[in-house]
VOPAGU-2260 file (C-alpha; in pm, 1 decimal, decimal comma):
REM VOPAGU-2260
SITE   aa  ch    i         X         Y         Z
SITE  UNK   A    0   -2978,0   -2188,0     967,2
SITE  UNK   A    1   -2836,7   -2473,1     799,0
SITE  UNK   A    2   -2494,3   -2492,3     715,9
SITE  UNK   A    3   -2393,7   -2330,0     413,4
SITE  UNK   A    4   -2084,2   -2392,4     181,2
SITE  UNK   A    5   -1933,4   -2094,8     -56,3
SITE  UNK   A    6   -1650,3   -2253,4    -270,0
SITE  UNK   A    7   -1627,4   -1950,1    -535,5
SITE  UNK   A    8   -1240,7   -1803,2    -486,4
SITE  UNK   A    9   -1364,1   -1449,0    -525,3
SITE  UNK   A   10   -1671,3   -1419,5    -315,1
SITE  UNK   A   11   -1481,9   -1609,0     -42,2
SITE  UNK   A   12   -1163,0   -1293,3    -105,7
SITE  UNK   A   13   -1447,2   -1020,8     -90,8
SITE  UNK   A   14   -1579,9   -1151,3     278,1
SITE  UNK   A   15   -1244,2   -1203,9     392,9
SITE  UNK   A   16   -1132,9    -843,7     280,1
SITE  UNK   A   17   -1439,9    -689,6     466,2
SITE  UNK   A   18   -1499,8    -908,8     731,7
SITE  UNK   A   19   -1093,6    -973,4     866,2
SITE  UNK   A   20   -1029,9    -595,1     882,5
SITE  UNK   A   21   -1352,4    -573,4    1156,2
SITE  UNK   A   22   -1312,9    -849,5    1360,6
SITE  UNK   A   23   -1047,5   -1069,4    1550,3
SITE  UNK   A   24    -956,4   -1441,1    1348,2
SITE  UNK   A   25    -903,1   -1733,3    1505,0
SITE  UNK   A   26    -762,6   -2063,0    1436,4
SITE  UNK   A   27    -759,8   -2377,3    1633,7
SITE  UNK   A   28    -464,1   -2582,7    1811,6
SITE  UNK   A   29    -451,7   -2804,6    2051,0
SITE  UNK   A   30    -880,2   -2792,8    2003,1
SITE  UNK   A   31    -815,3   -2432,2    2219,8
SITE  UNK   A   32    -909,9   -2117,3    1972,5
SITE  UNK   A   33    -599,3   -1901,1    1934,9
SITE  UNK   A   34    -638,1   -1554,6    1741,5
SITE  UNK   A   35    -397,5   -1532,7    1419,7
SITE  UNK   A   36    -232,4   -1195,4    1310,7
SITE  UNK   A   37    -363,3   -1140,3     980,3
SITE  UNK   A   38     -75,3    -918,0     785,5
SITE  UNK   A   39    -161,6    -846,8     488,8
SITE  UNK   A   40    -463,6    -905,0     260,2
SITE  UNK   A   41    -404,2    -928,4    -130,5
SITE  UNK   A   42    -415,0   -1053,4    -450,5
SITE  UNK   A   43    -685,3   -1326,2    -329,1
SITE  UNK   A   44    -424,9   -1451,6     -81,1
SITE  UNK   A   45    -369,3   -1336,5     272,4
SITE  UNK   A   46     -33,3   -1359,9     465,8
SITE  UNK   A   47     -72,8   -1462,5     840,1
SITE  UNK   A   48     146,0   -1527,2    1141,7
SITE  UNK   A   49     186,0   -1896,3    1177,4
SITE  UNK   A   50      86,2   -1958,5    1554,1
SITE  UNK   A   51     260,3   -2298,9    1537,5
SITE  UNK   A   52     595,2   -2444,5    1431,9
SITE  UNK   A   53     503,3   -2732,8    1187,3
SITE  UNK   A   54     377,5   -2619,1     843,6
SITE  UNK   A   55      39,7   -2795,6     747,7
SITE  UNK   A   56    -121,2   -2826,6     409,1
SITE  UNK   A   57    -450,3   -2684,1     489,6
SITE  UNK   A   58    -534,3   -2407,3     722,8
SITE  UNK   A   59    -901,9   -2326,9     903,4
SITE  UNK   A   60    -942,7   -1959,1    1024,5
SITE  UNK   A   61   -1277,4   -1883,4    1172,5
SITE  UNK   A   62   -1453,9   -1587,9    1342,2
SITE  UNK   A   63   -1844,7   -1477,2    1403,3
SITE  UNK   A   64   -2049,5   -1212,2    1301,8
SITE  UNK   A   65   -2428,8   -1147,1    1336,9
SITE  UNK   A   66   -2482,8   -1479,7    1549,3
SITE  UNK   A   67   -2279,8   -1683,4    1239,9
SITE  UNK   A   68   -1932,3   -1883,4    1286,9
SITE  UNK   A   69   -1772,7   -1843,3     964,4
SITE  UNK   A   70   -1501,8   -2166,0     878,1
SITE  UNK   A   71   -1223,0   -2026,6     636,6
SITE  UNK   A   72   -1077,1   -2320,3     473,1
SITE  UNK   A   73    -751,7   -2272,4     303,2
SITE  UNK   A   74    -444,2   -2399,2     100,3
SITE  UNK   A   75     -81,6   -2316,4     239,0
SITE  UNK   A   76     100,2   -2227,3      -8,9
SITE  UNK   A   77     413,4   -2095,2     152,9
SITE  UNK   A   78     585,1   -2031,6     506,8
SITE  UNK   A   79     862,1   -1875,1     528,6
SITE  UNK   A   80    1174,3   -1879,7     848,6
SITE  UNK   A   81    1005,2   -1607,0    1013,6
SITE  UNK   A   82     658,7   -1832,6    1006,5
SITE  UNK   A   83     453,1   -1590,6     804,5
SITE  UNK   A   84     221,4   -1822,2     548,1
SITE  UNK   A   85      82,4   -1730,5     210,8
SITE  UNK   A   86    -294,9   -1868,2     210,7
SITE  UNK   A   87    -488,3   -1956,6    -106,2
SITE  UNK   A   88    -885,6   -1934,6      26,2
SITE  UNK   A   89   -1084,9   -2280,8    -126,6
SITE  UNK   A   90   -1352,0   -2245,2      95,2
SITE  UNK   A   91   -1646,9   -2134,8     333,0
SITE  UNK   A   92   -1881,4   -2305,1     552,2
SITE  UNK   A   93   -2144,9   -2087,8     735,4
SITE  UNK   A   94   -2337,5   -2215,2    1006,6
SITE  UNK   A   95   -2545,6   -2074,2    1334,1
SITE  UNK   A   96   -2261,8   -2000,0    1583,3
SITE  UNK   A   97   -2285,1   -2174,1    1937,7
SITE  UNK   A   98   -2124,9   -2120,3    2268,7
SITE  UNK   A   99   -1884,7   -2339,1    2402,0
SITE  UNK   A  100   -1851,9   -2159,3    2730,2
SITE  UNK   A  101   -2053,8   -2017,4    2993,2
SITE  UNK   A  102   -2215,7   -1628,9    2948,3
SITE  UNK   A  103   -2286,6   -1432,0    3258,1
SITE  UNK   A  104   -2572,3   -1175,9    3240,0
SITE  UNK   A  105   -2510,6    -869,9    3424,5
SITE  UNK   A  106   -2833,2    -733,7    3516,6
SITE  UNK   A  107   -2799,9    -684,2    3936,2
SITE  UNK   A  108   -2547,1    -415,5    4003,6
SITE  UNK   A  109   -2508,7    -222,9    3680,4
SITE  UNK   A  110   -2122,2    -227,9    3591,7
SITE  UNK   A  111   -1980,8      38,5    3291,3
SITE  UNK   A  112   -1666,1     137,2    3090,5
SITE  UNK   A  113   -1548,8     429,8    2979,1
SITE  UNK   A  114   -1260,8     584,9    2824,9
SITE  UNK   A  115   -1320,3     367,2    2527,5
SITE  UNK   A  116   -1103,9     456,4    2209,6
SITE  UNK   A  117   -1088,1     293,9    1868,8
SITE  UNK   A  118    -723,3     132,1    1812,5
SITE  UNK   A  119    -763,9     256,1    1450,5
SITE  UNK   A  120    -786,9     606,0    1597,6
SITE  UNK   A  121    -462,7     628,9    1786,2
SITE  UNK   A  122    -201,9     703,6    1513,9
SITE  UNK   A  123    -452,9     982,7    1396,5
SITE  UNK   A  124    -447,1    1119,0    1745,6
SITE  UNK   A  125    -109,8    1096,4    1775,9
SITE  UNK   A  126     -73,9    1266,5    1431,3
SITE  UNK   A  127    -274,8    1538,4    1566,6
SITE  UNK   A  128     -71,3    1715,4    1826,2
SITE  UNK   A  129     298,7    1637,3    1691,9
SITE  UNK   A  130     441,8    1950,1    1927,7
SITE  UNK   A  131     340,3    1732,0    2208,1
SITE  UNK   A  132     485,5    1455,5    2097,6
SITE  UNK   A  133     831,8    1675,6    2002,3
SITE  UNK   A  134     770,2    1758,0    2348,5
SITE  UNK   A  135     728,5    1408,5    2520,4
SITE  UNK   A  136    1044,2    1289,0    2295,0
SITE  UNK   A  137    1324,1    1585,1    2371,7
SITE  UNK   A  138    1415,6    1482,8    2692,5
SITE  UNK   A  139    1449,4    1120,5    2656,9
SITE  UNK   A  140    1660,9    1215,9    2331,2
SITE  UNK   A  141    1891,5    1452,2    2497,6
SITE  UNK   A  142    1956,4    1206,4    2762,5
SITE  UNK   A  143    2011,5     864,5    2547,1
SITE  UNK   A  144    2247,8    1061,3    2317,1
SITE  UNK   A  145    2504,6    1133,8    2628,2
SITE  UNK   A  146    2542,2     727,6    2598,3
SITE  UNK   A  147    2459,2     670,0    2227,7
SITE  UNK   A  148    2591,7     794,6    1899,4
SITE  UNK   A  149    2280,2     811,7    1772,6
SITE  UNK   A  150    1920,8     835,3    1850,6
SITE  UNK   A  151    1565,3     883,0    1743,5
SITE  UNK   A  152    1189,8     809,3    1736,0
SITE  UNK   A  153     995,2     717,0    1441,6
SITE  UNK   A  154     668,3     749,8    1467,8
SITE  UNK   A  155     381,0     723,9    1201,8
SITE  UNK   A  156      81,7     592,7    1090,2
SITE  UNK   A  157     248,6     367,9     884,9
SITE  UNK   A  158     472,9     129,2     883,3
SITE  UNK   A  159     811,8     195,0     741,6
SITE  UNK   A  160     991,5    -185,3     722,7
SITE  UNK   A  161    1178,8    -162,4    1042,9
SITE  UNK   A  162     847,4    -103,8    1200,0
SITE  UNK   A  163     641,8    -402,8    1000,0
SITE  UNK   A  164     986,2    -641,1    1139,0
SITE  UNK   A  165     914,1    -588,2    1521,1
SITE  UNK   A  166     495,3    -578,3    1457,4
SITE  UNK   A  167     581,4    -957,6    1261,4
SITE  UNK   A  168     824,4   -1058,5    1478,5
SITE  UNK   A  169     726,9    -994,2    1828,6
SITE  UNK   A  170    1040,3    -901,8    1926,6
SITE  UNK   A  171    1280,9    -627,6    1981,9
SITE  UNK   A  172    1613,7    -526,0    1763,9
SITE  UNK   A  173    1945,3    -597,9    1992,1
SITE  UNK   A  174    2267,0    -645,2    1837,6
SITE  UNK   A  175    2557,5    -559,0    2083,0
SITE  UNK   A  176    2860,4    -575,7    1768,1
SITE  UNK   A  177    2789,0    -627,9    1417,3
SITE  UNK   A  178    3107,6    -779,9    1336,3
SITE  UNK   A  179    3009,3   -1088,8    1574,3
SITE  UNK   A  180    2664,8   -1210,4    1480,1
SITE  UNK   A  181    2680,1   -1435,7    1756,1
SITE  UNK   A  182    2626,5   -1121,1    1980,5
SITE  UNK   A  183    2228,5   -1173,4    1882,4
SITE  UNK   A  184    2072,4   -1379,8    2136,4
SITE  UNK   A  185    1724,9   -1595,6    2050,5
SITE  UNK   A  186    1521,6   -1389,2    2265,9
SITE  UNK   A  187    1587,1   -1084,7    1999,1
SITE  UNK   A  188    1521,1   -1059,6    1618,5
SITE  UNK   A  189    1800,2   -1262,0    1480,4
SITE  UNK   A  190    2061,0   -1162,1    1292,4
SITE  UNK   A  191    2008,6   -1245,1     960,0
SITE  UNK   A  192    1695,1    -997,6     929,9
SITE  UNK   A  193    1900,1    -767,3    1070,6
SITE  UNK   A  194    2135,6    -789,0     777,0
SITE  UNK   A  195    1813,0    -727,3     547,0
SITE  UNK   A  196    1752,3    -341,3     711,6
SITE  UNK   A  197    2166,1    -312,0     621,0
SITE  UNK   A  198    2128,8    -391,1     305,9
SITE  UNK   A  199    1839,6    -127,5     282,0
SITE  UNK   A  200    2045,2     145,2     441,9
SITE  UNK   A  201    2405,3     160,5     369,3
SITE  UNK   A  202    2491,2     379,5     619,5
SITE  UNK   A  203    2412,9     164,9     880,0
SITE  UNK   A  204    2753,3      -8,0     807,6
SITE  UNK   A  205    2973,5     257,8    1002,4
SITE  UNK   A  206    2810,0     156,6    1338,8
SITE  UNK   A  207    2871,8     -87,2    1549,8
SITE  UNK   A  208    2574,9    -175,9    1727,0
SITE  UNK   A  209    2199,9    -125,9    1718,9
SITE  UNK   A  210    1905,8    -141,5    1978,9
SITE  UNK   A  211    1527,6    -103,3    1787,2
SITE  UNK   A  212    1247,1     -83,5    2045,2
SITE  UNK   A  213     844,7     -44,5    1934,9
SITE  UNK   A  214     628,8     219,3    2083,0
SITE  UNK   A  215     296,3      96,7    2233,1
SITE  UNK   A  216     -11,0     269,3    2339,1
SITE  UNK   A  217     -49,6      55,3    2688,3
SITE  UNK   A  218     158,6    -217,3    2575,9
SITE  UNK   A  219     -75,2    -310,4    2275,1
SITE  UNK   A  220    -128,8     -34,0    1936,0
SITE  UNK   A  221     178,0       4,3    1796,8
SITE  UNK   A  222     292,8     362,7    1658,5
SITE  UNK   A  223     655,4     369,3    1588,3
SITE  UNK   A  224    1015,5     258,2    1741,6
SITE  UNK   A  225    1285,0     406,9    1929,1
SITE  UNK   A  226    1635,0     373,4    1702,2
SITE  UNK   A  227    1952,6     362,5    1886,2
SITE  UNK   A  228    2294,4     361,9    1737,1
SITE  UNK   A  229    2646,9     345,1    1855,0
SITE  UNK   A  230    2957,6     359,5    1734,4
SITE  UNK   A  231    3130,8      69,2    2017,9
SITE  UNK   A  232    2990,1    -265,9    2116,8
SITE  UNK   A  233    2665,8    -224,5    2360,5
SITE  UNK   A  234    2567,7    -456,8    2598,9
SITE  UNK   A  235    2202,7    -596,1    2804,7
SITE  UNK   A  236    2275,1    -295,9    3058,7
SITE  UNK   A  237    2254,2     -95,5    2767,0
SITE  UNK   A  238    1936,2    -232,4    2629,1
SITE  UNK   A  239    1789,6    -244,3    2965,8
SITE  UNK   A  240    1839,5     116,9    3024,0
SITE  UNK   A  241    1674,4     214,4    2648,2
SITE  UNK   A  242    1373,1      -9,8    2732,0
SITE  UNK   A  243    1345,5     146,4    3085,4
SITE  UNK   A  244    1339,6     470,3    2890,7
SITE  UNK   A  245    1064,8     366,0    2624,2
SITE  UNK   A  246     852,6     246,3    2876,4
SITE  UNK   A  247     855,8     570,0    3064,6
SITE  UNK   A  248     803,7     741,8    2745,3
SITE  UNK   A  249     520,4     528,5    2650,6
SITE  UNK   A  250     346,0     597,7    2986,3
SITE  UNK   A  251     378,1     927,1    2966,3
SITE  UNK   A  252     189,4     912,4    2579,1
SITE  UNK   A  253     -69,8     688,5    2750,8
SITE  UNK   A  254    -133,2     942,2    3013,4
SITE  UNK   A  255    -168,6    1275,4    2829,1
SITE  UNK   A  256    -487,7    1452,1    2649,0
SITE  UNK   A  257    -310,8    1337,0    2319,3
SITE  UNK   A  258    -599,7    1076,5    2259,1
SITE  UNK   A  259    -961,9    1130,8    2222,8
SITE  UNK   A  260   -1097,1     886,5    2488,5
SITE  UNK   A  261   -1481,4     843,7    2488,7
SITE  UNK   A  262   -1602,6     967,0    2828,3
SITE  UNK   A  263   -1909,4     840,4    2764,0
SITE  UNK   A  264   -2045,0     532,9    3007,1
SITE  UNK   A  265   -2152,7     237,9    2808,0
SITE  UNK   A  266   -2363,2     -36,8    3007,1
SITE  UNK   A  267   -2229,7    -376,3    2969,9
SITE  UNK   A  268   -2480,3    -647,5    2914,9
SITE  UNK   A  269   -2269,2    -981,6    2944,5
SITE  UNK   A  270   -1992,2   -1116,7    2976,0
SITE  UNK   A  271   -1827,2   -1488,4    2839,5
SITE  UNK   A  272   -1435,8   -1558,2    2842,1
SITE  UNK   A  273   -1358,4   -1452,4    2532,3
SITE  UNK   A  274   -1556,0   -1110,1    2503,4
SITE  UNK   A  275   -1772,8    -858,2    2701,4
SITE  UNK   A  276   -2103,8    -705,4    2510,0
SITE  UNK   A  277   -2180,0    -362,9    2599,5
SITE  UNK   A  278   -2396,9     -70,7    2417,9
SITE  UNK   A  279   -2226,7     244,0    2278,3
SITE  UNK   A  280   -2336,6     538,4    2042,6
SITE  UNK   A  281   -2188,1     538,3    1727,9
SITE  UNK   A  282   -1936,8     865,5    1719,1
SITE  UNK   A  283   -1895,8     968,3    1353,7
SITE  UNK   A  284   -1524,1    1125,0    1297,6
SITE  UNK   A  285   -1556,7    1401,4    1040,6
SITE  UNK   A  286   -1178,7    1536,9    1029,1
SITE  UNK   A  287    -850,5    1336,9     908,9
SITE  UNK   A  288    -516,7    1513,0     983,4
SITE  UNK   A  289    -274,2    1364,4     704,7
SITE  UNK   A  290      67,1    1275,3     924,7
SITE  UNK   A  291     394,2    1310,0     704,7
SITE  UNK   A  292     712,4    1126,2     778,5
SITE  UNK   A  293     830,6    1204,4    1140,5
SITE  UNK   A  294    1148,4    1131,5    1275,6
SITE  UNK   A  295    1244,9    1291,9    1549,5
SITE  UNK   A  296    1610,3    1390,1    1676,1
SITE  UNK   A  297    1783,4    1693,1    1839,4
């Protein structure tokens, strides 16, 4: 296949808005491929996580699909402090995609997965059984509030803008004392986006302090937060001992029937550095259960 060039804004938007939702992007630095966070996808723009400090004019995003590499070219036409860019799309090139890297053929000793479950599937699992998850919560509630002033989970399908803060950030919420901004170290969200969820929520202002730690299924799908408030100063023993709790919490998720695992055994076929290929039925889900606003606290 030669390479092909597509420079018409909205065919380019209608590839990227059905092709970016199925498969990972990836941009280049350094000449190494490094996958982007795509956030949002609109108004024939797209929002990304900047995965470098300096702000170019141009950006190339690229992925493959059905044996093609697919070379996003596009205008930057905003970052803001928290490195999130507005992209204008200008153009596509299309060519036969080649490997760069080695592939290993598995065809000896027959090797399989299983337990295989779609990360689009999880918050609908999790909206499923929400006694269970009342369940899994109460006793880690119970216990933080002996310490804390207040505390809850949120958990939901969707993102409420505390939520969409630590997914674009990367980070969690610690601030030991309001009044003294300074409190907020770099390795936390800092304290001028903090401000922003005050400003929201005016009844923030009678506490003193705030620790905001995400939920993950095994440390990568993201379904909610822990919220902890007080009404005195906190400090890192304080934050330590709320993490220590959401990670027991989490494993404890991970480790239930909650989620509809595929038990099936799916026959992996190769294997490069960047993926592994394997075969797997197609499982068609027929039921949605609609999850309403949870936020639980006793």
């Amino acid at each position: 296949m030669e390479t092909k060039e597509i420079t018409d804004p909205n065919s380019i938007f209608k590839m990227i808005e059905t092709l970016y939702k199925q498969f990972p992007v990836y941009t280049l630095i350094n000449k190494k491929p490094l996958q982007v966070k795509v956030l949002a996808i609109k108004n024939n723009s797209i929002l990304i996580q900047s995965p470098e400090n300096i702000t170019p004019a141009e950006r190339f995003l690229f992925l493959t699909n059905a044996g093609n590499l697919l070379q996003f070219k596009f205008t930057v036409v905003t970052k803001d402090p928290r490195g999130i860019e507005l992209l204008l799309p200008t153009s596509l090139f299309i060519k036969n995609a080649t490997r760069t890297n080695d592939r290993y053929q598995v065809a000896k000793v027959p090797i399989y997965l299983s337990n295989i479950i779609s990360q689009t599937m999880i918050p609908h699992d999790l909206a499923d059984d929400t006694m269970k998850i009342e369940a899994l919560a109460k006793p880690y509630i119970q216990k933080l509030k002996g310490k804390f002033s207040e505390v809850s989970f949120f958990i939901h399908e969707r993102m409420d803008t505390r939520m969409r803060l630590l997914a674009d950030s990367g980070k969690h919420l610690f601030v030991p004392d309001s009044k003294a901004p300074e409190s907020v170290t770099e390795n936390f969200i800092p304290f001028n986006e903090y401000i922003h969820l005050v400003k929201q929520n005016k009844e923030l202002n009678k506490y003193l302090s705030e620790i905001c730690i995400p939920l993950k299924y095994k440390n990568i799908v993201l379904f909610g937060y822990i919220q902890i408030l007080n009404l005195e100063k906190t400090n890192i023993n304080d934050y330590n001992l709320v993490l220590h709790a959401v990670n027991k919490f989490c494993d404890e998720i991970a480790e239930s029937d909650i989620f509809n695992e595929s038990k099936m055994k799916c026959s992996i076929m190769d294997i490069s550095l960047q993926r592994i290929k394997f075969f797997a039925s197609s499982i068609q889900t027929f039921w949605k259960t609609i999850f309403h606003w949870r936020n639980y606290s006793f």
